[in-house]
N, C-alpha and C positions, 0 to 999 in steps of 0.2 A: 628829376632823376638825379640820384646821388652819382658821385663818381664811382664809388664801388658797383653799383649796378652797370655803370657804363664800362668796368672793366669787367665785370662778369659778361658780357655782352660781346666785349672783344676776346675773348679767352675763354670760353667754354670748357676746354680742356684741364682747366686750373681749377673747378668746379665740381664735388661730388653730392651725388644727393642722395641720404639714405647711409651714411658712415663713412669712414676714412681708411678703409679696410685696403685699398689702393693706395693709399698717398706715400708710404715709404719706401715706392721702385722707383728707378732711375728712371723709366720707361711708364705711361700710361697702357693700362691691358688692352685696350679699344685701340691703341694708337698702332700696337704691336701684331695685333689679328687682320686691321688695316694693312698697315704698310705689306703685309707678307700674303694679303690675298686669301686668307684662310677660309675656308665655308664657314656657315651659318652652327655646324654641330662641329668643327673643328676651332671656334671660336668661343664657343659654349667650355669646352672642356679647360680651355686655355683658362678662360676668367675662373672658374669653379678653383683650378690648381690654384691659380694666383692666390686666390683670396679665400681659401676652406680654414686655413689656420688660424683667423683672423677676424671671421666672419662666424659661417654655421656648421664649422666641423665636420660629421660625422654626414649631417643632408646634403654639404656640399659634396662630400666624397661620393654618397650616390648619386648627386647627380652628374656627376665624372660619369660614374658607370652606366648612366640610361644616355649619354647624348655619346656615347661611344658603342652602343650596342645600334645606337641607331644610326648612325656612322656606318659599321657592320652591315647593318641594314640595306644602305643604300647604295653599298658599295657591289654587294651580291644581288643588289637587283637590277642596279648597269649591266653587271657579268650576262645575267641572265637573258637581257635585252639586246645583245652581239651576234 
């Protein structure tokens, strides 16, 4: 095992896979939706913003608006459940 492998090993977070479409915030998006607790479709939207400009444009921007519609979703179907 090289040492680069053993620090990927120790640092995960230092790691992307799939582009660098993250690496110029001060903050990691995973680390940000973590710390603050966010759900599953409140964490989706977060990464999509992060990274639409940078990444797939125009599909990331819809897919902002399908994990916020189902945000919407879920939120009227607790109401409902009261």
């Amino acid at each position: 095992m090289t040492s680069k492998d053993l620090l990927e090993q120790a640092f995960p977070q230092d790691k992307q896979i799939g582009g660098n479409h993250y690496h110029h915030y001060l903050i990691q998006t995973y680390e940000f939706i973590s710390k603050n607790e966010h759900t599953f479709f409140q964490g989706n939207v977060i990464k999509y913003v992060m990274r639409y400009a940078y990444k797939n444009g125009i599909e990331d921007l819809e897919k902002i608006k399908h994990y916020c519609d189902l945000e919407i979703k879920k939120m009227r179907d607790s109401k409902k459940k009261k």
